[in-house]
N, C-alpha and C positions, 0 to 999 in steps of 0.2 A: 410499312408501319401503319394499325391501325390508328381512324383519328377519333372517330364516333363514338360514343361511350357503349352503343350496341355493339358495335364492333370488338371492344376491349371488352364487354361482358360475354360474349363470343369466347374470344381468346381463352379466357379466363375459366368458362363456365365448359366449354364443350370436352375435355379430356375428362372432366368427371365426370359427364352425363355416359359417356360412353365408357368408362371402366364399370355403368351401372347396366352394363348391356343395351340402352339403349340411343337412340339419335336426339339428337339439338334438331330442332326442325325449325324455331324462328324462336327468335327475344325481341322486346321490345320493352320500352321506359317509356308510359304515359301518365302523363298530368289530369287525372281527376277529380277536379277542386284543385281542393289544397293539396291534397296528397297525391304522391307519385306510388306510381306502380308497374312490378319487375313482371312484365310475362313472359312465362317458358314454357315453349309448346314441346313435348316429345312425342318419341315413338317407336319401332320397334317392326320386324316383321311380324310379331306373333302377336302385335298390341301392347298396348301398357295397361297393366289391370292398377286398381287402387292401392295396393301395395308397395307395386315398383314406385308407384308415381310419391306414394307418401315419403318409399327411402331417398328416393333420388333429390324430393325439398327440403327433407333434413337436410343432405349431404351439401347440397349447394348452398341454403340457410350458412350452414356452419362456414364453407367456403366466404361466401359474403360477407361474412362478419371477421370472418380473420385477416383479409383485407383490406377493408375497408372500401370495397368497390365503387360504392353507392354514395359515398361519403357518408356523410355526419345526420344528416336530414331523415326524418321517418319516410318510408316505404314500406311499401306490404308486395310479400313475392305470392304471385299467382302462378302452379305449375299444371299443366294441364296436358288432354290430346286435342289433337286438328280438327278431330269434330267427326261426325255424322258425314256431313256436306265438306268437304276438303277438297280443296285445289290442288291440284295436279300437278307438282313443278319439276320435279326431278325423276329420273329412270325409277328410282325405288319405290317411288309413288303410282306407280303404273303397275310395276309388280305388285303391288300390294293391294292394289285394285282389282286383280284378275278376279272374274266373276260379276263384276260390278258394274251397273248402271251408269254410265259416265254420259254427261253433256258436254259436248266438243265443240268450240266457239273454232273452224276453219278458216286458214290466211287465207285461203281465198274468196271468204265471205261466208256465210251461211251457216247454219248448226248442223247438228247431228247427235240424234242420243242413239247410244249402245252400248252394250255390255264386251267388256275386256273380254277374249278370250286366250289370247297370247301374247310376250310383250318381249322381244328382242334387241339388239343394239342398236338399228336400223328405225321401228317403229312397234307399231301394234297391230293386232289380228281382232277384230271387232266381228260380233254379231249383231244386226239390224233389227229389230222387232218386228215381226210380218203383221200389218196391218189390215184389220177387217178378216181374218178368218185366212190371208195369205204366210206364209212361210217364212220365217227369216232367213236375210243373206248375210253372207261373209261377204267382209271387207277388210284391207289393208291399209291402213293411215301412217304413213311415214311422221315422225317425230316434225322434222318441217314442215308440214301440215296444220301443226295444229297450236294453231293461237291461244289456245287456255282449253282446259279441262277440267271440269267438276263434278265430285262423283255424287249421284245423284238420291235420293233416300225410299227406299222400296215397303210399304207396311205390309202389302199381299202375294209376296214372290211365291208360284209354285216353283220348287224343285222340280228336277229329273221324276224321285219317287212320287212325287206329287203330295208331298209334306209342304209344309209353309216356310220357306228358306228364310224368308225376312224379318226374324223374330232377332237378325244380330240387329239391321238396321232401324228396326224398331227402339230397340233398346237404347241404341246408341244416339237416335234422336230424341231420347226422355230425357235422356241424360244431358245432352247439348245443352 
């Protein structure tokens, strides 16, 4: 049984967010001033464009109000994505990183920035950035390894074709 009111907004809110195709990734009820406020973070393999994000606040909107979840009190619901810079908590989020610049705080001390290359039950397949004009290496990071992960924001990526790959992360951090 939950007790927390996040918890109960959880309960409550996540069978919608998902018959809307996509994930509850965090809620939260913070006190700004006077006023409280509902954050709902989503998301999606394929992203959450402005659309989904507008259906899914109506749909919760209406939910919240036909319960009365929040009580009686004014609140304002903020729904949003993870961001640009997103923390790394769950398998899905690793896959969805694949490609990606990640900064990897290791348990057993020290960092490590690499880009995802493969992400299995076990861990991940990382590529190293070769430094000063050397080669990058492959690496293997087992999921117990790694104390936090955060993917990291690229303005000047070349591609493979040697196009500018970093025109999503760009985007995505104007928009943050």
């Amino acid at each position: 049984m939950s007790t927390t009111q996040s918890e109960r907004l959880r309960e409550l809110l996540e069978p919608l967010v998902i018959s809307q195709g996509l994930d509850l990734e965090e809620i939260a009820v913070d006190s700004v001033g006077r006023k409280r406020v509902l954050r709902v973070v989503v998301d999606s393999d394929t992203g959450a464009d402005l659309d989904a994000i507008a259906d899914v606040s109506r749909a919760l909107s209406a939910k919240l109000d036909e319960t009365n979840a929040m009580g009686d009190a004014a609140y304002d619901l903020e729904v949003g994505t993870p961001g640009a810079e997103r923390l790394l908590t769950e398998h899905r989020h690793f896959v969805r990183a694949i490609d990606r610049l990640v900064k990897f705080q290791l348990t057993e001390g020290g960092e490590l920035v690499a880009r995802i290359m493969e992400v299995d039950d076990e861990g991940i397949d990382v590529e190293v950035p070769g430094v000063k004009g050397r080669k990058a290496t492959a690496r293997r990071l087992g999921f117990a390894e790694i104390a936090r992960a955060r993917v990291q924001v690229e303005f000047n990526r070349k591609d493979s074709a040697g196009g500018t790959a970093g025109t999503k992360d760009k985007k995505e951090a104007e928009e943050a």
